[in-house]
Structures are given as C-alpha cells and as structure tokens.
C-alpha positions, 0 to 999 in steps of 0.5 A: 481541512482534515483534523491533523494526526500527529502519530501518523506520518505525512509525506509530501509528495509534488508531481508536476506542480501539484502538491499534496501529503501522504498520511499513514500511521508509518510507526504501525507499519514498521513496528510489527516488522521490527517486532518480528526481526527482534524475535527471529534473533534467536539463536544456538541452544535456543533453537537447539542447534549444536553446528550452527551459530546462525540466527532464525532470521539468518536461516529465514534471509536464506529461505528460497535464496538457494534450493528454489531450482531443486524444489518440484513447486517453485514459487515466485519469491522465498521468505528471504527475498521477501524480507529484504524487501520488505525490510526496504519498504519500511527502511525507505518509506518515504512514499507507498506506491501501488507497487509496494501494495502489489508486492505485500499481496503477491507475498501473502500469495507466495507464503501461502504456497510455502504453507501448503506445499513446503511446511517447515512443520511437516519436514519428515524425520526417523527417530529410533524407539529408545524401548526398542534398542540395543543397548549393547550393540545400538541395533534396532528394526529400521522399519519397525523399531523407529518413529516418525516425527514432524518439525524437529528432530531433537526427540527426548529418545533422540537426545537418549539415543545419542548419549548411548551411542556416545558411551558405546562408541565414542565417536560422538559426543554426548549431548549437552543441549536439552531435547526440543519443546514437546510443541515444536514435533509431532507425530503427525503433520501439520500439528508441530510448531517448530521455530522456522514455521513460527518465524513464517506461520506462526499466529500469537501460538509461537515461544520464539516468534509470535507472530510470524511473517505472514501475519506482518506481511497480512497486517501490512496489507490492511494498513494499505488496501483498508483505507488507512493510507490517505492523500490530504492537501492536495493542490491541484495547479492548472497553469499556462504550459500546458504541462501537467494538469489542464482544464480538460482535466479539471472537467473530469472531476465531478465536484468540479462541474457541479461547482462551475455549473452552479455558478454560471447558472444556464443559458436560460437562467445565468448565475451572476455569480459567474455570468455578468448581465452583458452574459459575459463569464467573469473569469477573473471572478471565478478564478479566486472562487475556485482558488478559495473552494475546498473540495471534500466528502470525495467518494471512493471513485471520485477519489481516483479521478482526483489521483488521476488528474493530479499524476498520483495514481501510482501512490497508495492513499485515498484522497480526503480533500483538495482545492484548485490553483488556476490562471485566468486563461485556464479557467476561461479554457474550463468555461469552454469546454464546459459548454461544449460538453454541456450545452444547456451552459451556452457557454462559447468563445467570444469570436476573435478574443480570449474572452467567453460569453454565455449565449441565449437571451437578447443579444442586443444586450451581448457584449460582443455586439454592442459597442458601448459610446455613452460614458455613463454606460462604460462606468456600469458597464460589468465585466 
C-alpha cells in the first residue's frame, strides 16, 4: 500500500462500484492561483490610473469578454474566461478530470497567442517631446516632435506635458499621480513590463505581479501531466449483474493473467494452488487469493488499462495500486476465458455445470467422469 501524504489531498472517487482515491498536492495546485489574484488586487495610483477604480484582476476578468469580434486574430479563449475557469477548477476541485487537463493546455495555447499577436507590452502610444514644445502656445511637430512608446503612457514628458497644458489652458487638471515606472515603457517593443503583461506574462521580473497567469496556468500543467496526480486504493469489484467491471475485463490487465496462469499452472503441468488433483479449478480457493492479492509496480501503460477497466478514464492520475473483489461465479467466468484466450491452460466448463476443469492427463482421474461410490474416496475427494 502506498505510504500516506498527509499534505497532499485524497479524493475518493466510486464509479460502478469500484473505489478508489485521487491524491494530489490540492494546497499546491491552488496556491499559485490564490498568489497571483492577491497581486492583481492592485489598483488606482498603483497602477497610475486616475478615471478608473477597477483593479488589475478586474481589467484582466474583462480581457477577450468584449472586444474579441473586433480583434483580426481572435483566439479561442481571453484572459477572463480563462480565470473564471480556472478560479472553478481550483474552487471545486474535488475531482481532476482529463477535461480540466485539456482546458490548462488549451490556455497555455491561447495565452501564447495573446503574447505574440496582441501584447499588452507593445500597445503603441504618441507622447509629445517635452524639449520639443511650446511652452507658450502647447504647439509641436505631430511628426517630429513626439516620441513613441510602448506598454504605458504615463512618460515623465507626459506628466510635464500635461501640467503645462493645465496652467496654459485650465481645461485639465494638473496631475497629481507620479509618472509610471522606467520598466513598465519602452521605446521598443517587447522591452516594457507594464502591469496588464505582468498579470499575464510576467515570470518572477514583475513589482505588481510576479508571476503572471501563464506561469500559473504552466505550473498547473505539471502537477497534471507530470506524473503528480495519482489513483491509490483502487478496488476493483467484479460482481454477478453484469454491470460495471466484468471478468472479460479483469483479462485485459496483465498483472491479472500473470497471477491466474501462475497459479493454475498448465495442462501439462497444473498448479495445485488452483487446480486440485481431480484437475478441478478451485474457485472458491482462487477467489480469496485474488481478494488478498495487491496488485503494484504498474506500468504507465498498465496504468491506463487498470483506469479503463475501473470506468476512471476521464480522471487525471496514474494508478499506483489496486486489489480485486470477485464472486465465485466471476471468477469461474475468468478461469474460462482464460482458457480460451490461452489454451496451453486446458482450462474449459465442465459439460452441464458451473463448474470448470483443466483438461490433459488421465481422464479417468477427471472429475466429471468419475463417479466416486467408495466413501473413503468421497472423504479425500478435493474440490
């Protein structure tokens, strides 16, 4: 049995009737979220906005939610939708499903997009050259005389612009909010950090945000396509309905043919572990075996056969181990259908009963064909 983590969450998950635990470091998979919406609070002079109160999570919530007709490259999802969603899977995270692992992935696509063909860093902005005005009439060469600038406008010559603009005219107000970090314009593109490409870019470089939402939504990824994730306690229930797993099923899984064929042995040389010396199959034998045989050290591969079987193929999670509960008749079913994928098993239903024999040898000694009078012989008579 796999040595329990406390720090890490287990989710119990049942699926027609079989049982298992989903286990994954949940605090690690929320926290880098939780960190990021704690930055992305900021709001007003800190992000050198005088009209708007909003927050930089607010103006993110909106990004793609209204302009994405408009935009000559749409993408499949903004920044917005993909917060809220993603605010969801970590808020009701009971379960991961593949389908939570295909969104982080198709958002890491999206983002990307976002970065190359509609960077908040390389919004383009006109400042006028504050050695290049009038300071008596506010003229300047709206050619020659300016400057452009990417990511933010608020420019120390904005900030003097707009003052002088306010004593030579009054129909502004001076300003009173200090101009924006050296870091956050550039005269070239893809050099600025502003705070809207921190709260999406940004990769431990911001002063708002430090990592931005494509370094979460990467981080994800690798708790969920790295391995981490993990199915423990899997029980495996094989019953007489004929709903969920069957034997049929159980046949497929490697580790279970391995243990079935090592302990009924061959027709040529039975097991009497599972066979008895009338070469019957001991199911009654075989079916507590298997209840009390842990199955572990599954392979990658194994491990989505296992999830197949079990009905858990739509959750994240490699399984780590599981044991099998299985009724007599079930188990029986198993032994036939091993013989007849197999037939070095000799493994067949006994004509006209439930129960099954192995084949080969004297048949003289086969149960079936013998009918035992001498009570000596009923008493060592093995079943």
């Amino acid at each position: 049995m796999p040595k329990e983590d406390k720090k890490k969450a287990r989710k119990r998950v049942e699926i027609d009737g079989n049982t298992g635990e989903q286990v994954f470091d949940s605090e690690s998979f929320g926290q880098a979220f939780e960190a990021w919406k704690k930055e992305c609070g900021a709001a007003g002079d800190t992000l050198r906005m005088k009209t708007s109160s909003a927050s930089l999570l607010d103006l993110v919530s909106q990004h793609g939610s209204y302009h994405r007709k408009q935009t000559k490259d749409p993408v499949d999802m903004g920044a917005g939708e993909i917060v809220e969603r993603l605010g969801k899977i970590v808020d009701d995270a009971e379960i991961l499903e593949t389908e939570d692992g295909k969104f982080i992935i198709e958002a890491i696509r999206d983002l990307k997009e976002v970065e190359k063909k509609n960077n908040p860093r390389n919004i383009k902005y006109t400042i006028p050259k504050w050695n290049r005005v009038d300071k008596k009439t506010l003229e300047y060469d709206k050619n020659t005389d300016v400057t452009e600038v990417f990511g933010h406008y608020r420019t120390p010559d904005y900030i003097k612009f707009r003052n002088l603009k306010a004593k030579r005219r009054g129909n502004v107000d001076k300003e009173t909010m200090a101009a924006a970090p050296a870091a956050w314009f550039d005269t070239k593109p893809g050099k600025s950090k502003p705070p809207m490409w921190q709260a999406l870019f940004a990769t431990g470089d911001g002063d708002i945000v430090k990592h931005g939402l494509l370094s979460v939504l990467t981080q994800a990824k690798g708790l969920i396509t790295g391995g981490q994730v993990k199915i423990q306690n899997l029980v495996l229930r094989v019953r007489d309905t004929g709903k969920g797993t069957t034997a049929a099923d159980l046949w497929e899984i490697k580790a279970v043919r391995d243990w079935l064929k090592e302990q009924v042995g061959s027709k040529t040389s039975p097991n009497s572990e599972g066979i008895s010396p009338a070469r019957m199959f001991r199911d009654d034998k075989m079916t507590r075996a298997l209840s009390r045989t842990p199955f572990t050290d599954i392979s990658v591969r194994e491990s989505k056969i296992v999830k197949e079987v079990a009905g858990y193929e739509d959750l994240i999670g490699t399984v780590e181990d599981f044991k099998i509960i299985i009724t007599r008749r079930q188990m029986r079913n198993l032994a036939v259908i091993a013989g007849k994928e197999d037939s070095t098993l000799g493994l067949k239903r006994t004509p006209g009963k439930e129960t099954v024999f192995m084949e080969g040898g004297d048949d003289k000694k086969t149960s079936y064909n013998v009918e035992p009078r001498d009570w000596r012989t009923i008493l060592k008579r093995e079943w």
